[in-house]
DOVO-838711 format. One line per field, with one value per atom (N, C-alpha, C): chain; z, y negated, x; residue number from 1; atom name; residue in three letters. Coordinates in Angstrom, 2 decimals. Example, Ala and Ser with C-alpha at 12.3 -4.5 7.8 and 13.67 -1.06 7.14 Angstrom:
<sites>
cadena <- A; A; A; A; A; A .
up <- 7.80; 7.80; 7.80; 7.08; 7.14; 7.87 .
north <- 5.69; 4.50; 3.30; 2.25; 1.06; -0.03 .
east <- 13.19; 12.30; 13.20; 12.85; 13.67; 12.90 .
num <- 1; 1; 1; 2; 2; 2 .
atomo <- N; CA; C; N; CA; C .
residuo <- Ala; Ala; Ala; Ser; Ser; Ser .
</sites>
This chain:
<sites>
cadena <- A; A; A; A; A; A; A; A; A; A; A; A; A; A; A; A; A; A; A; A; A; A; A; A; A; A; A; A; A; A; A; A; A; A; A; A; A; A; A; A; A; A; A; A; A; A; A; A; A; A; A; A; A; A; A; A; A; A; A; A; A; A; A; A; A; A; A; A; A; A; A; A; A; A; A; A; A; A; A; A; A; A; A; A; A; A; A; A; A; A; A; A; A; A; A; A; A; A; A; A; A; A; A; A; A; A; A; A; A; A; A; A; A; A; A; A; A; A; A; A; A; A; A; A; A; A; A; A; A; A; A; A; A; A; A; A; A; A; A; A; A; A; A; A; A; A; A; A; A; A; A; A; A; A; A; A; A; A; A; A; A; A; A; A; A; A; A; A; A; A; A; A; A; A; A; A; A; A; A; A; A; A; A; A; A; A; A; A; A; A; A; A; A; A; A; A; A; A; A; A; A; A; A; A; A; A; A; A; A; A; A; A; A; A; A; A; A; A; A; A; A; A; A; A; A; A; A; A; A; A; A; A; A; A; A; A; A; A; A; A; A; A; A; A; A; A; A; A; A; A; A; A; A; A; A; A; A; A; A; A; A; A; A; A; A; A; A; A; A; A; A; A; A; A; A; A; A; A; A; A; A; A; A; A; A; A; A; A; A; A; A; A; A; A; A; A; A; A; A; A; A; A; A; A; A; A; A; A; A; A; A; A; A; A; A; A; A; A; A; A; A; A; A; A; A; A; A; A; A; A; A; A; A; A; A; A; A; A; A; A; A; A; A; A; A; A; A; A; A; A; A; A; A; A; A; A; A; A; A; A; A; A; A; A; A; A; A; A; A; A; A; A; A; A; A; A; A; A; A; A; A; A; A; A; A; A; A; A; A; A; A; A; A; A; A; A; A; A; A; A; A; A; A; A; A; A; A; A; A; A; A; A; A; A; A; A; A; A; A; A; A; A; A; A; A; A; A; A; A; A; A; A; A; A; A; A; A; A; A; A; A .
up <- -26.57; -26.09; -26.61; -25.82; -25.82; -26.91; -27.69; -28.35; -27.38; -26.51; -25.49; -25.16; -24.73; -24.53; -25.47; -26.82; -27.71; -28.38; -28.18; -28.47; -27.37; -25.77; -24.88; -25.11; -25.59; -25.75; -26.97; -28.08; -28.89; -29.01; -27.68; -27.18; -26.47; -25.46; -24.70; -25.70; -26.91; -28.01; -28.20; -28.81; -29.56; -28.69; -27.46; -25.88; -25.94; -26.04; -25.75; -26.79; -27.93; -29.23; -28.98; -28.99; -29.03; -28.23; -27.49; -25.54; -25.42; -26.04; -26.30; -25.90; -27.12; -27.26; -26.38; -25.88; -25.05; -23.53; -23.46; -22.08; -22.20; -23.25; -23.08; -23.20; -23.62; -23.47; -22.27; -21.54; -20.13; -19.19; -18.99; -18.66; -19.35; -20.41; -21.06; -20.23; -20.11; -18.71; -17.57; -16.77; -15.35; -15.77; -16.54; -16.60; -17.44; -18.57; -19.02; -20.36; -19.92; -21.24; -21.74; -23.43; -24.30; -23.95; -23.75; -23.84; -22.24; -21.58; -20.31; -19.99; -20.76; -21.14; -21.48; -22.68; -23.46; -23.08; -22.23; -21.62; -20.26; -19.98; -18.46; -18.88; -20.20; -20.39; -21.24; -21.60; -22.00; -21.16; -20.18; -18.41; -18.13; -17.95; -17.07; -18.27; -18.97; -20.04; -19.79; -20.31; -19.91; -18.43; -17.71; -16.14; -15.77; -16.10; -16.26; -16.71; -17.55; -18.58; -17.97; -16.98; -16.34; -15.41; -14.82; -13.43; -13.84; -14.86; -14.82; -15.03; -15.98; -16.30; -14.72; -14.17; -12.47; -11.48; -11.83; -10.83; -11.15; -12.46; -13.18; -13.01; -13.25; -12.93; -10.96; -10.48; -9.07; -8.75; -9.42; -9.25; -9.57; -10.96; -11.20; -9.86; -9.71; -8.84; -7.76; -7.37; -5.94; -6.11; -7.34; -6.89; -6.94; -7.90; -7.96; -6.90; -6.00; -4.88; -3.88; -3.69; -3.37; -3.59; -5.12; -5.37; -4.48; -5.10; -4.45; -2.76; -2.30; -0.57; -0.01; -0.60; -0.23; -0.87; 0.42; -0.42; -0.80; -0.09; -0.35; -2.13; -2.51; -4.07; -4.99; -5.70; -6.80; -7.54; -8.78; -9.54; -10.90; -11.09; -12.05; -13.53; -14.78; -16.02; -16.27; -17.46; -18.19; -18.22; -18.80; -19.15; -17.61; -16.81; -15.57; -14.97; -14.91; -14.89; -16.01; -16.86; -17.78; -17.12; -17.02; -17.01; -15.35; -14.81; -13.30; -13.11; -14.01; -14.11; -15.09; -16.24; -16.39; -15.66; -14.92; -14.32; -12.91; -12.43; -11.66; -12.35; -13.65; -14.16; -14.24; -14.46; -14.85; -13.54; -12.50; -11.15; -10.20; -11.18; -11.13; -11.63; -12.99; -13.77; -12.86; -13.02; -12.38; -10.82; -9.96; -8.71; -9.33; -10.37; -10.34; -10.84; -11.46; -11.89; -10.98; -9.38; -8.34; -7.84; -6.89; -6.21; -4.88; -4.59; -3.38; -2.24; -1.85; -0.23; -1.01; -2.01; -2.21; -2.64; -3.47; -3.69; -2.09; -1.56; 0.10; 0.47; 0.53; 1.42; 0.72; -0.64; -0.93; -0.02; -0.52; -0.15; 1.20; 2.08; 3.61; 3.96; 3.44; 4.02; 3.09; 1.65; 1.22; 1.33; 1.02; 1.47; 3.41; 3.92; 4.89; 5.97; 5.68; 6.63; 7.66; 7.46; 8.23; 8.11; 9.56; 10.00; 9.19; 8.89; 8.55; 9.83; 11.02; 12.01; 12.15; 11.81; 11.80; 10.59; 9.61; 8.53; 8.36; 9.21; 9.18; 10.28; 11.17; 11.74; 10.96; 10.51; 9.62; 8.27; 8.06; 7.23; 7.70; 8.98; 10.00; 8.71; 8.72; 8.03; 8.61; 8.77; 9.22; 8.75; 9.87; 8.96; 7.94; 7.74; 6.62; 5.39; 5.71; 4.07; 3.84; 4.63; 4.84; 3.73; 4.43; 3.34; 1.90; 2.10; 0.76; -0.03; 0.24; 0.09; -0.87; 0.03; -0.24; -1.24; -1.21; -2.27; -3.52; -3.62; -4.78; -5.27; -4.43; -5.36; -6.15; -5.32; -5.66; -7.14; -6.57; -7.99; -9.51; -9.23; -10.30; -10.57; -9.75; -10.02; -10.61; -10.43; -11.15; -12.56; -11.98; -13.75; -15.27; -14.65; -15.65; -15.34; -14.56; -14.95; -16.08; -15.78; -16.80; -18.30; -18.50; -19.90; -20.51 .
north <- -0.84; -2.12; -3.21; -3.89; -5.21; -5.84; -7.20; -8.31; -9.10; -8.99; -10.17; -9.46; -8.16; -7.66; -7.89; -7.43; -7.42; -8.93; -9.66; -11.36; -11.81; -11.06; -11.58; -10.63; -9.71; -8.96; -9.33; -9.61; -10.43; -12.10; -12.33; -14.08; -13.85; -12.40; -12.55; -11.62; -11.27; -10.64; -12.08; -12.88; -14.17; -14.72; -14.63; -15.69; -14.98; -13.82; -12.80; -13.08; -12.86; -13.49; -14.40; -15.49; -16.56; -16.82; -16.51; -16.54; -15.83; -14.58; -13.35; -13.94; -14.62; -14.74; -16.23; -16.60; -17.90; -16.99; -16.09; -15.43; -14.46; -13.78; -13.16; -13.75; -14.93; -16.14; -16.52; -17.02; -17.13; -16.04; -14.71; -13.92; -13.41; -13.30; -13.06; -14.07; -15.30; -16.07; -15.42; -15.08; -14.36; -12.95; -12.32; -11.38; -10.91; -11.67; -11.32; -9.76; -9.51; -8.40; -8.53; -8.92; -8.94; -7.71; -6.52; -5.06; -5.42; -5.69; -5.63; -6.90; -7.76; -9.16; -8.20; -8.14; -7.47; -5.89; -5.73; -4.18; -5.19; -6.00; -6.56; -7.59; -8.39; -8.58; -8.08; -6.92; -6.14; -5.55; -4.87; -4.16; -5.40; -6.65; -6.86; -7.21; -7.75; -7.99; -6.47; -5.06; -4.26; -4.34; -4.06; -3.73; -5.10; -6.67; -7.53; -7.02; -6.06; -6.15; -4.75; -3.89; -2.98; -3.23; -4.36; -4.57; -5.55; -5.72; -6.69; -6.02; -4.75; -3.48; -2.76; -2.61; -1.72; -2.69; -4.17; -5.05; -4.61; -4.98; -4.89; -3.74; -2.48; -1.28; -1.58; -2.00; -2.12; -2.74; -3.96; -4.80; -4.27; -3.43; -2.63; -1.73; -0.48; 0.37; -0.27; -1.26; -1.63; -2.24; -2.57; -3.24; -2.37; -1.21; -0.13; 0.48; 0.55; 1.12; 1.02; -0.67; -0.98; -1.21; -0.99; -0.74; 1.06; 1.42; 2.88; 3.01; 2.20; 2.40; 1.52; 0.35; -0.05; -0.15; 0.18; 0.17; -1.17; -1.96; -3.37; -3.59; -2.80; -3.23; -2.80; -3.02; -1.76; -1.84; -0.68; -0.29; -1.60; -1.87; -3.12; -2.95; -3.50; -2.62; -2.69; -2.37; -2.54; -3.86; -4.67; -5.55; -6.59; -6.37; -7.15; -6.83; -5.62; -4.60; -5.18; -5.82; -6.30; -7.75; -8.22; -10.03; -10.05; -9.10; -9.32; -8.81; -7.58; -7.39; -8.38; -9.23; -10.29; -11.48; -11.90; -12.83; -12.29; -11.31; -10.48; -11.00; -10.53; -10.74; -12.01; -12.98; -14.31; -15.29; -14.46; -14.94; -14.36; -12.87; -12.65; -13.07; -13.62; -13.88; -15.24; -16.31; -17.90; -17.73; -16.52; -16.32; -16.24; -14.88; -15.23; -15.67; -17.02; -18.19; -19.15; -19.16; -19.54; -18.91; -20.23; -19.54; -18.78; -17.99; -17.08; -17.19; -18.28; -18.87; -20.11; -20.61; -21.06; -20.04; -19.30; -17.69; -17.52; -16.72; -16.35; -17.19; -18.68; -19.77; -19.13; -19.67; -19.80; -18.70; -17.19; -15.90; -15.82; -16.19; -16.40; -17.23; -18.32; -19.05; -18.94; -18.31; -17.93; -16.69; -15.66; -14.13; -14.06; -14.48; -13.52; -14.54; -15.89; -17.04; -17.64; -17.59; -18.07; -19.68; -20.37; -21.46; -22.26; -23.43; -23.87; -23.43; -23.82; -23.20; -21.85; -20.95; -19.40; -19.08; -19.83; -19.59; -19.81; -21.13; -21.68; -20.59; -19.99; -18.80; -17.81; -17.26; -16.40; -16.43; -16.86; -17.65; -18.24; -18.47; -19.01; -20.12; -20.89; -22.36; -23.42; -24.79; -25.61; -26.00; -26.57; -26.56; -27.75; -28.43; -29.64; -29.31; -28.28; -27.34; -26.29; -25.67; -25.19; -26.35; -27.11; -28.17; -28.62; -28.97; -29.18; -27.92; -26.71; -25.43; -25.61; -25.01; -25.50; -26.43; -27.64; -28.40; -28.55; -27.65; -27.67; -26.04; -25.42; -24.44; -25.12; -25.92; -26.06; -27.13; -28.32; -29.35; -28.06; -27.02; -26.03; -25.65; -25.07; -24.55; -25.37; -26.55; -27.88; -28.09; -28.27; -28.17; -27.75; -26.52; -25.14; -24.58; -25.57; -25.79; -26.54; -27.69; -28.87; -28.70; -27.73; -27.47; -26.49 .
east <- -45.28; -44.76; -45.69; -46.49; -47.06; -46.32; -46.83; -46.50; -45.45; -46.21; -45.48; -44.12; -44.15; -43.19; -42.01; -42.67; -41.32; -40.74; -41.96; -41.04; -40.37; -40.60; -39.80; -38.07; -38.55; -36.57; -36.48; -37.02; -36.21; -35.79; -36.62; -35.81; -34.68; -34.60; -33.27; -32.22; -32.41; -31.62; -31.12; -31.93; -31.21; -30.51; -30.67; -30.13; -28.94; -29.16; -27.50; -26.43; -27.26; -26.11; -25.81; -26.77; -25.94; -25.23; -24.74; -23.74; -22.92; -22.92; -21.91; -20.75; -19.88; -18.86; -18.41; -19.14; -18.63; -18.54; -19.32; -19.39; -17.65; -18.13; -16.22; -15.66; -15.01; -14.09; -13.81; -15.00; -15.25; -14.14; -15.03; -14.45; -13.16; -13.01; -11.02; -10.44; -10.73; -9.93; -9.61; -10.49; -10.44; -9.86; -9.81; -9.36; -8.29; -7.99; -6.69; -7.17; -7.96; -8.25; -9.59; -9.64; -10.58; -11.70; -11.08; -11.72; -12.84; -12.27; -12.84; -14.05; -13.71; -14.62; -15.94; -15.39; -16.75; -17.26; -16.97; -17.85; -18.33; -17.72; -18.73; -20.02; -19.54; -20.47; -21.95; -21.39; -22.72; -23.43; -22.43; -23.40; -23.73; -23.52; -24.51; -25.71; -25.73; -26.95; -28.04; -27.62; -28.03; -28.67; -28.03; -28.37; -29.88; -29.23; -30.43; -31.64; -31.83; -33.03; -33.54; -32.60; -33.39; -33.83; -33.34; -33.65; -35.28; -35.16; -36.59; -37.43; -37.04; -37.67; -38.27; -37.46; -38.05; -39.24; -38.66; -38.92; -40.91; -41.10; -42.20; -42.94; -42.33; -43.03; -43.06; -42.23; -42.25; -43.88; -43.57; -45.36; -46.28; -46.23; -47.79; -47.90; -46.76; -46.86; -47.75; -47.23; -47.60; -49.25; -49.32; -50.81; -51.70; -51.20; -52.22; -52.16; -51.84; -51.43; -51.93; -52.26; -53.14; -54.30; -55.04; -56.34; -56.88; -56.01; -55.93; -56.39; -55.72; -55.57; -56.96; -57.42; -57.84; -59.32; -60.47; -62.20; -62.30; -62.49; -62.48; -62.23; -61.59; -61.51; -62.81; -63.10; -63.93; -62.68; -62.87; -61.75; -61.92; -60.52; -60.87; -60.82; -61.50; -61.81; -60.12; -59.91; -58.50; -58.33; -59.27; -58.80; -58.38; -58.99; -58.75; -57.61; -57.32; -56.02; -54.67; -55.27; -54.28; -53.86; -55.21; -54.13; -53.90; -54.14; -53.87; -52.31; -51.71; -50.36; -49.83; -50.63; -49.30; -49.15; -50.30; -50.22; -48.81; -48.93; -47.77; -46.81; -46.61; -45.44; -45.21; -45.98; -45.56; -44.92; -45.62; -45.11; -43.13; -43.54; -42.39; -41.20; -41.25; -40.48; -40.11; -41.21; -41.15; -39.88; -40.21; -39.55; -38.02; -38.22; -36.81; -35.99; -36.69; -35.77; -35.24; -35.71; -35.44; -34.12; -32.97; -32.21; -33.03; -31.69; -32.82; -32.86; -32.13; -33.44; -34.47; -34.33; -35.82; -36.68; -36.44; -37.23; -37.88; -36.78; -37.20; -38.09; -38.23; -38.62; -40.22; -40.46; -41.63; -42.14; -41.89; -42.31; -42.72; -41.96; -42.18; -43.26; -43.09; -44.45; -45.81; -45.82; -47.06; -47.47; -46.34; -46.94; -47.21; -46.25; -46.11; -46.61; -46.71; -47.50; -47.24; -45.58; -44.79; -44.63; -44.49; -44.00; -42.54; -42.60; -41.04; -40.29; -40.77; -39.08; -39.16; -40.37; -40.01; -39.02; -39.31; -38.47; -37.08; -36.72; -35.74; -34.94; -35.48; -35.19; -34.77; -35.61; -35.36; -34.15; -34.09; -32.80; -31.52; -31.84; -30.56; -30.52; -31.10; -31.03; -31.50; -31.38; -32.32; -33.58; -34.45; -36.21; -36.07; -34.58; -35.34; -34.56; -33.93; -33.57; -34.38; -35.81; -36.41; -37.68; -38.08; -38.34; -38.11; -36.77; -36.57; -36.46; -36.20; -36.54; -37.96; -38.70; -40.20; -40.99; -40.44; -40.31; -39.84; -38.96; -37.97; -38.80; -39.27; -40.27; -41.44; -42.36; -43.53; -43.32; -42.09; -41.42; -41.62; -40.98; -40.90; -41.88; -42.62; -43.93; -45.24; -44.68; -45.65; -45.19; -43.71; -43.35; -43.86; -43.44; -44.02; -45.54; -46.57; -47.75; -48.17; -47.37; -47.83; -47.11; -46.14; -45.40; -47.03 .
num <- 1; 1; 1; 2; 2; 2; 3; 3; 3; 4; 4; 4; 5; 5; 5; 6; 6; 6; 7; 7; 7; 8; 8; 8; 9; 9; 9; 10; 10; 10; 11; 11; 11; 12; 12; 12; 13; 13; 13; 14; 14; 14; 15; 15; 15; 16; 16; 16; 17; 17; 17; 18; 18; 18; 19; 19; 19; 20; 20; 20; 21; 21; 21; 22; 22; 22; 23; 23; 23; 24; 24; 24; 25; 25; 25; 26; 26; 26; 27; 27; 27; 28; 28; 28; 29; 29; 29; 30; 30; 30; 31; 31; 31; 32; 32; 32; 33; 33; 33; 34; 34; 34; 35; 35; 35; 36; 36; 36; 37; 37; 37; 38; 38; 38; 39; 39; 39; 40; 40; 40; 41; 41; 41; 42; 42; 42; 43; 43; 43; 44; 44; 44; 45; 45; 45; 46; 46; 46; 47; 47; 47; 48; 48; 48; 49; 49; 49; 50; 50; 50; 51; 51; 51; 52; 52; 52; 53; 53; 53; 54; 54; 54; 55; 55; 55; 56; 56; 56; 57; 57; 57; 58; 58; 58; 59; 59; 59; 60; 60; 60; 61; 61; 61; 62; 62; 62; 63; 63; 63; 64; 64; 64; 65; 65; 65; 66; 66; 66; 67; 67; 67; 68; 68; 68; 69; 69; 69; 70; 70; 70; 71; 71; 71; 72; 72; 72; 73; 73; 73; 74; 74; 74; 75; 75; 75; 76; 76; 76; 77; 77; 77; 78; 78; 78; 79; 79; 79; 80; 80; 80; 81; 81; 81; 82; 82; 82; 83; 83; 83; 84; 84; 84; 85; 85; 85; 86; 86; 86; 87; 87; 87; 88; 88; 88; 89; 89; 89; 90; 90; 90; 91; 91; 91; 92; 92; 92; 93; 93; 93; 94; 94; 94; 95; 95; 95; 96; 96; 96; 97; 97; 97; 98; 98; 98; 99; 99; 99; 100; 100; 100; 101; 101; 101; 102; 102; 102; 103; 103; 103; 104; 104; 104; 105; 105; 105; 106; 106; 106; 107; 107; 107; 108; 108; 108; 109; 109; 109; 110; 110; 110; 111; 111; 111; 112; 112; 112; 113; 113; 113; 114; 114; 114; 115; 115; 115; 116; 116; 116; 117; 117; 117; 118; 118; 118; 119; 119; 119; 120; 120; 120; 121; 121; 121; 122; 122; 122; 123; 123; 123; 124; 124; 124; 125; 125; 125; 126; 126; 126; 127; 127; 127; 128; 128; 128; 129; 129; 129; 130; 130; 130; 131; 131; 131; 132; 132; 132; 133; 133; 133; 134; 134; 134; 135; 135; 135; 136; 136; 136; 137; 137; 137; 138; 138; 138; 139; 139; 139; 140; 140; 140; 141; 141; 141; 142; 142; 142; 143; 143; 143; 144; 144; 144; 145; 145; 145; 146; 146; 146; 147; 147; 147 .
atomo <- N; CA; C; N; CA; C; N; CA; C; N; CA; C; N; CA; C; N; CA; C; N; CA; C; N; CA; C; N; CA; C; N; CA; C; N; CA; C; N; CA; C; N; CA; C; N; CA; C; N; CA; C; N; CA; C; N; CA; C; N; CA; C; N; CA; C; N; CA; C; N; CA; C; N; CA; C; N; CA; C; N; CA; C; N; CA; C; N; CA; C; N; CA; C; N; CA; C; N; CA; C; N; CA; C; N; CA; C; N; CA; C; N; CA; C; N; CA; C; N; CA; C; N; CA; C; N; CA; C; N; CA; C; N; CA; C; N; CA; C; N; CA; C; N; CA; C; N; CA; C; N; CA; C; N; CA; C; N; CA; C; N; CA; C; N; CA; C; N; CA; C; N; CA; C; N; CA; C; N; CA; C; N; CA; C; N; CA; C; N; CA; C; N; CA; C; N; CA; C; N; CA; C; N; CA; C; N; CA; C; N; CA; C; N; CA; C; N; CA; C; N; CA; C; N; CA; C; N; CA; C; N; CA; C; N; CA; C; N; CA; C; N; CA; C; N; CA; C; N; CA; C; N; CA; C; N; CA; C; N; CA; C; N; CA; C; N; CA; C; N; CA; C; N; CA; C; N; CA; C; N; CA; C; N; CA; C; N; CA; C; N; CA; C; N; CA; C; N; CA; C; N; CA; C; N; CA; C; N; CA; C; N; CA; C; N; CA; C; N; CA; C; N; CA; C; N; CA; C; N; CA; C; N; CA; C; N; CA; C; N; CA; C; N; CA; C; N; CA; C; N; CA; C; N; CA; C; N; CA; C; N; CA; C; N; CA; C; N; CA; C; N; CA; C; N; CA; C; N; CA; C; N; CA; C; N; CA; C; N; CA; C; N; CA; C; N; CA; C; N; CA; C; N; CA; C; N; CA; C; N; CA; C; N; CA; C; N; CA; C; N; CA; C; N; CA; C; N; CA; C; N; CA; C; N; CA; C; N; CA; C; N; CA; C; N; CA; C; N; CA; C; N; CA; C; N; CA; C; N; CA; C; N; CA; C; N; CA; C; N; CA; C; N; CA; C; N; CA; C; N; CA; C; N; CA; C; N; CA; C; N; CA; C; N; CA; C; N; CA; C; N; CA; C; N; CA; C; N; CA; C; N; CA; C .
residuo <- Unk; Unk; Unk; Unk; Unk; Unk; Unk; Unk; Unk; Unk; Unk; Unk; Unk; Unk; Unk; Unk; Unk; Unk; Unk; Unk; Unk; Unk; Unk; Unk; Unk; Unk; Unk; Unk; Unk; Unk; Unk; Unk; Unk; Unk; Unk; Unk; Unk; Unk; Unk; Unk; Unk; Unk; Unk; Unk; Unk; Unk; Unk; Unk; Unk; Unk; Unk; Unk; Unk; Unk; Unk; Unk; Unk; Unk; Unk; Unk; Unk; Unk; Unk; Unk; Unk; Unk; Unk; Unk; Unk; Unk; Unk; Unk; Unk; Unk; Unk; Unk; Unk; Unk; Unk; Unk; Unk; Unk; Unk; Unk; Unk; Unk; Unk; Unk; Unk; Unk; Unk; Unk; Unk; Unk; Unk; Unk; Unk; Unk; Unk; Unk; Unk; Unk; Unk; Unk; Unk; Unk; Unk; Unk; Unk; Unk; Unk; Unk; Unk; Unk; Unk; Unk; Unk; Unk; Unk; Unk; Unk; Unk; Unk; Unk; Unk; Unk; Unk; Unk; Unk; Unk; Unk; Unk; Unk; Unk; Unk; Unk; Unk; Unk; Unk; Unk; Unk; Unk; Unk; Unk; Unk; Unk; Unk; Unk; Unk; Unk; Unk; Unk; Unk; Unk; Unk; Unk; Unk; Unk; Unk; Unk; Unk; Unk; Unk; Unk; Unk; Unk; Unk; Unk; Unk; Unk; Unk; Unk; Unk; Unk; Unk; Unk; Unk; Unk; Unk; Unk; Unk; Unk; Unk; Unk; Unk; Unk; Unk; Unk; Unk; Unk; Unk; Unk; Unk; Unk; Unk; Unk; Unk; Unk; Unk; Unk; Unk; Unk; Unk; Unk; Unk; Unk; Unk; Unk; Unk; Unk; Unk; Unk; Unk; Unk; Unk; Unk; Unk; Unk; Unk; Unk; Unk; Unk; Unk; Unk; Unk; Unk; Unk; Unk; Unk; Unk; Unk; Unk; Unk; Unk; Unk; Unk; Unk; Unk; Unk; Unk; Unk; Unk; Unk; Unk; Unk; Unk; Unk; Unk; Unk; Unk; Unk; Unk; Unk; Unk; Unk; Unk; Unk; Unk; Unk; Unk; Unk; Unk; Unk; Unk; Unk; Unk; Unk; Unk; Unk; Unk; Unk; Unk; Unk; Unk; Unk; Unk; Unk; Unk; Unk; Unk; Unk; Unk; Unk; Unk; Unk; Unk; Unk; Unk; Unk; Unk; Unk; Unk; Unk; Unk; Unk; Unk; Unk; Unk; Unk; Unk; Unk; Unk; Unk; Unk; Unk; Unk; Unk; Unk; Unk; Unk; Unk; Unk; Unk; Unk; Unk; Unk; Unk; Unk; Unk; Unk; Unk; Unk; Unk; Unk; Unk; Unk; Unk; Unk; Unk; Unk; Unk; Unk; Unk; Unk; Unk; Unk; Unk; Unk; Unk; Unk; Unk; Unk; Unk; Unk; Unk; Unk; Unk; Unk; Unk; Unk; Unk; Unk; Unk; Unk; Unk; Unk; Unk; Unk; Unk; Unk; Unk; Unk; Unk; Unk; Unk; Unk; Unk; Unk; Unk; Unk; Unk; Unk; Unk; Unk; Unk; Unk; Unk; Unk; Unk; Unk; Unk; Unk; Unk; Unk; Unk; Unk; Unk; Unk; Unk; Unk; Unk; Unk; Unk; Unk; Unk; Unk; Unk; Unk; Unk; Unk; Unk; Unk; Unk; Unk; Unk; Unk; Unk; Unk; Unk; Unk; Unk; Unk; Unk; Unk; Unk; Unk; Unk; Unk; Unk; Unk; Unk; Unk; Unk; Unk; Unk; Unk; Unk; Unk; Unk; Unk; Unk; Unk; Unk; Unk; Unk; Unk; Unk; Unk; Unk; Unk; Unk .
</sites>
């Protein structure tokens, strides 16, 4: 496990402690049993940290995948291989701090090179929430350039 790796699960260790018990409180409301608070909120903490776990092996898989498939590449050293999967990751992470039609929005019109009214199609949304969509990615994405 990377450096980075293990100061990032021991930031969402400290994030979890400290939230624990305001999150089963939370939930002991809606639900009426202490026992059931605190087993939902540990699956999902768990299940979160696998799913970021797959998402990640998902992105390496795939890029290597495409080094693989495609000549156009030469093979890249380790180290290029390294900051090209964290930079993956760092993009991944940034996405999914987004809700997910601004998630979607970005994705659509930078991966896949779609139009605001194809999108707004695609979403069954209108093109000027399609916009502000759009905007409210890139606002973020400037953000956490300039931090």
């Amino acid at each position: 496990m990377s450096g980075a790796d293990t100061s990032h699960r021991d930031y969402v260790g400290a994030l979890f402690r400290s939230h624990y018990a305001w999150l089963c409180s939370r939930l002991y409301r809606q639900l009426d049993s202490r026992a059931h608070a605190e087993d939902i909120a540990a699956d999902t903490f768990a299940q979160h940290l696998m799913y970021q776990l797959w998402r990640r092996r998902d992105l390496e898989r795939a890029y290597l995948d495409v080094l693989d498939n495609d000549e156009a590449f030469s093979v890249p050293s380790p180290e290029n291989l390294a900051q090209t999967c964290e930079a993956l990751q760092a993009v991944d992470q940034w996405l999914d701090g987004l809700p997910a039609k601004v998630r979607a929005t970005f994705l659509l019109s930078r991966l896949n090179g779609l139009t605001y009214p194809a999108i707004a199609a695609e979403l069954e949304v209108s093109q000027r929430s399609v916009s502000d969509y759009m905007a409210r990615a890139l606002n973020v994405r400037l953000r956490l350039r300039l931090e």
